[in-house]
N, C-alpha and C positions, 0 to 999 in steps of 0.2 A: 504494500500500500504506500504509497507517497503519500512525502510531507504534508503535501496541500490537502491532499482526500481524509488524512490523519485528523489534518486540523478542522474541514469542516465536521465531519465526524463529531470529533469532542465539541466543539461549538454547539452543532444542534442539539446535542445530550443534557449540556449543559441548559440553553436556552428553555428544553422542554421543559426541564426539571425544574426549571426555576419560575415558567409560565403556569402550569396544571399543579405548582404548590399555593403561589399567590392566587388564582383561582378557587384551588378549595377552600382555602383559609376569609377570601375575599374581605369584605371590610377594610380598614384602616392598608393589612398587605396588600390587596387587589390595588388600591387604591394609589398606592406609594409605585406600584409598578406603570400604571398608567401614568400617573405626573411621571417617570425618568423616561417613558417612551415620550410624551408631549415633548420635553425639554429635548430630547436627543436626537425627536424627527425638526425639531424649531433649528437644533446647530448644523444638521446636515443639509437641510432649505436654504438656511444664511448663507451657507458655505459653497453650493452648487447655483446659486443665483447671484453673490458675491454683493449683500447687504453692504455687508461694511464699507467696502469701497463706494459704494452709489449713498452713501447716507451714513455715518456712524450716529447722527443723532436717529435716525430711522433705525437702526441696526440694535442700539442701546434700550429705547423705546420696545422692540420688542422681546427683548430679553427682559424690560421688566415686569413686559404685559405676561410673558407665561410665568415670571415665576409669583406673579400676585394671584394668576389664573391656579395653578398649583399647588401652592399655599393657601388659598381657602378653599379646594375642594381636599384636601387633606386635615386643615385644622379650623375651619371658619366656618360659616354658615352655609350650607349647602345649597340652599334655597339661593343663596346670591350667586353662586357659583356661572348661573346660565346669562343672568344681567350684568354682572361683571366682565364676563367675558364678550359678550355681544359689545359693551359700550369701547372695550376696548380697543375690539377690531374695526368699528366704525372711525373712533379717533383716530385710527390709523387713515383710513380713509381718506379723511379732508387734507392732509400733505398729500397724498397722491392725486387727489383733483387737480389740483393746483403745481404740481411737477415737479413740488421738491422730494417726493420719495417717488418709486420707484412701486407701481400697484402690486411686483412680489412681495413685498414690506407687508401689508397686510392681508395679503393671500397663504403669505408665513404665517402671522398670527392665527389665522381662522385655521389653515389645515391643520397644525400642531397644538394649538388650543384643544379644535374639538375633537382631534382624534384620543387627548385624555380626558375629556368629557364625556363622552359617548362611550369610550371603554367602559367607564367608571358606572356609567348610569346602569347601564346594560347587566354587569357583576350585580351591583347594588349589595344588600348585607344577608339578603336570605337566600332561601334553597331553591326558588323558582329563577331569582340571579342568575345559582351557576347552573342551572340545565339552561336556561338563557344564552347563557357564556359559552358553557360546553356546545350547545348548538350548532350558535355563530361559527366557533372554530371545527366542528366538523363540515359545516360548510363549505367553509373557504378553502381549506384544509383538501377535501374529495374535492373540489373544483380545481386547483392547483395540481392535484398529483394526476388525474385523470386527464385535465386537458395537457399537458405535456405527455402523457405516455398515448392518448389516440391520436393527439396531433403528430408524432414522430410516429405512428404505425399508420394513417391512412393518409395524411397531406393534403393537398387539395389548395383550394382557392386561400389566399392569405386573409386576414382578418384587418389588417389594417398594414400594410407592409410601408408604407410613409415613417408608421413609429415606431411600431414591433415586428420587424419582418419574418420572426419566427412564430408566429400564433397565425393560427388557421382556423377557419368556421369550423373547420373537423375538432380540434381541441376545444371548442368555445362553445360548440354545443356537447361536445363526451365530457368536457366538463360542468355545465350546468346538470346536467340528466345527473351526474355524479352525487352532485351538491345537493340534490333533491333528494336525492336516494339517503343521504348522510345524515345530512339533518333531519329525516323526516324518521330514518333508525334510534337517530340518540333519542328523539319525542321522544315515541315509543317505550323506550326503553327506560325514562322516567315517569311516564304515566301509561294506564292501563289504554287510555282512547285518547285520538286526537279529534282535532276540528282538521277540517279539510281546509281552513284558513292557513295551516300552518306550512304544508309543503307549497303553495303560493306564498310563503313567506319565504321560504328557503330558495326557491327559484329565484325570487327578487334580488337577496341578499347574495347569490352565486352571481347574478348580472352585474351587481353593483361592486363586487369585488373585482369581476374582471374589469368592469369599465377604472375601478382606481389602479389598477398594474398598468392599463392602458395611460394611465394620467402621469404617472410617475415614469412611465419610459420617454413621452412626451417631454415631460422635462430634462430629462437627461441627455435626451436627443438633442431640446431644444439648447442646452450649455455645453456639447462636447464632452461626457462625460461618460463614463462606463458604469460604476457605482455608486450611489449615494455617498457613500466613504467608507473608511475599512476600518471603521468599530470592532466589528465582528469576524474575526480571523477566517478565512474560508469561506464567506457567506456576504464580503460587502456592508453593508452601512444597517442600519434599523428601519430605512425606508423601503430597502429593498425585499425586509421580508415581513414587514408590517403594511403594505402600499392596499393589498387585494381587503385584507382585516378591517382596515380603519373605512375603509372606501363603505364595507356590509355593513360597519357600525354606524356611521353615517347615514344611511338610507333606514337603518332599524329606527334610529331616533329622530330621523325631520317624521318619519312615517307615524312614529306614534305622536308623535304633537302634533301632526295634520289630523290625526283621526281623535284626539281628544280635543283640539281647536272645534272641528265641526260636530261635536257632541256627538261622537258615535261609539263614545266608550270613555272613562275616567281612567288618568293613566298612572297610577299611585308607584308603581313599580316599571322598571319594558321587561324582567321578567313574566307580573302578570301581563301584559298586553302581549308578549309573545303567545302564551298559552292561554289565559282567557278571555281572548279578546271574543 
């Protein structure tokens, strides 16, 4: 085995181990792991769009929007967590109308923000959390490993070859069918019956993961860049294997505030809205 395969190897061993512990444990641990993914997909953003140099005061700014973002969903009031962070991505906003920052400046703050918000909401502190949690990541998880292994066995027409030239409609749909199939297993496998709401949830959230890998290669493309950065010995940066995650988390929580916005459910948990909605 080489070096390199060695070290992805222990890497992924390591990351599982240390992902499905703060997941069981969830709370305050869940919690703490999500604010170090926020801050770490916010350094690798800065770093591959090149913040600092177009703005150190924009660059500064948002380094102190995540770590106030961070800070009160770890020790503050939770309930401000969603308007704190909204008011601060906006503030960003108004230098970018006006052309002294640079609209990645607050494109950084919102993706990195809320991809530790949305982790965070989704865990939450009880047990319909982590079948919630565990869900999400068999999702994305069977989306991921399916669409690479049908896509490199049937080929075919590309999926988007301008930004990922190796994804094909054959991988993009063997892996949603995948993602359906995963998620709709774990249900199951924490409750006796489902709703048929739930594997159209799981379809949704395999779409929406693949469209954020699609987002994040688009960046990379669009800076010249091969990986987010190499945090992760063997494996590249935390965007690159947190991109598809954050993107299903995403869609789990605009979805449940659209659906508690229009009164078509109370959304006290997004583990209950996952499962009882």
């Amino acid at each position: 085995m080489s070096r390199e395969l060695t070290l992805r190897v222990y890497s992924a061993i390591v990351m599982v181990i240390v992902v499905l512990a703060a997941t069981w444990f969830g709370g305050l641990a869940f919690r703490i792991l999500a604010g170090a993914i926020g801050l770490l997909v916010y350094y690798e953003w800065s770093s591959m769009t090149k913040l600092a140099e177009r703005s150190m005061r924009g660059h500064a700014f948002g380094w102190l929007s995540l770590a106030a973002i961070v800070a009160n969903m770890l020790f503050g009031a939770p309930d401000l967590t969603v308007p704190l962070f909204a008011g601060l991505a906006l503030t960003a906003v108004l230098p970018a109308l006006t052309g002294h920052w640079s609209w990645w400046q607050p494109g950084g703050i919102f993706y990195s923000g809320l991809s530790a918000i949305a982790l965070s909401a989704i865990r939450g502190d009880d047990q319909l959390g982590l079948a919630a949690m565990i869900f999400v990541f068999a999702v994305v998880w069977s989306t991921d490993i399916l669409a690479y292994f049908v896509g490199r066995a049937i080929g075919g027409p590309k999926l988007a070859p301008r930004i990922s030239p190796g994804k094909t409609w054959s991988g993009a749909i063997g892996g949603t069918v995948a993602g359906v199939l995963g998620g709709t297993a774990v249900a199951l496998s924490f409750f006796q019956s489902i709703d048929l709401w739930v594997p159209f949830l799981a379809f949704f959230l395999s779409v929406s993961g693949q469209i954020g890998d699609l987002f994040e290669s688009f960046i990379k493309r669009r800076f010249g860049v091969k990986d987010s950065s190499h945090l992760i010995p063997g494996h590249g940066g935390v965007m690159d294997r947190v991109d598809a995650l954050v993107f299903a988390c995403f869609a789990a929580f605009f979805l449940a505030i659209g659906f508690s916005a229009v009164g078509m459910g109370a959304v006290d948990s997004l583990g209950a809205f996952f499962f009882g909605f």
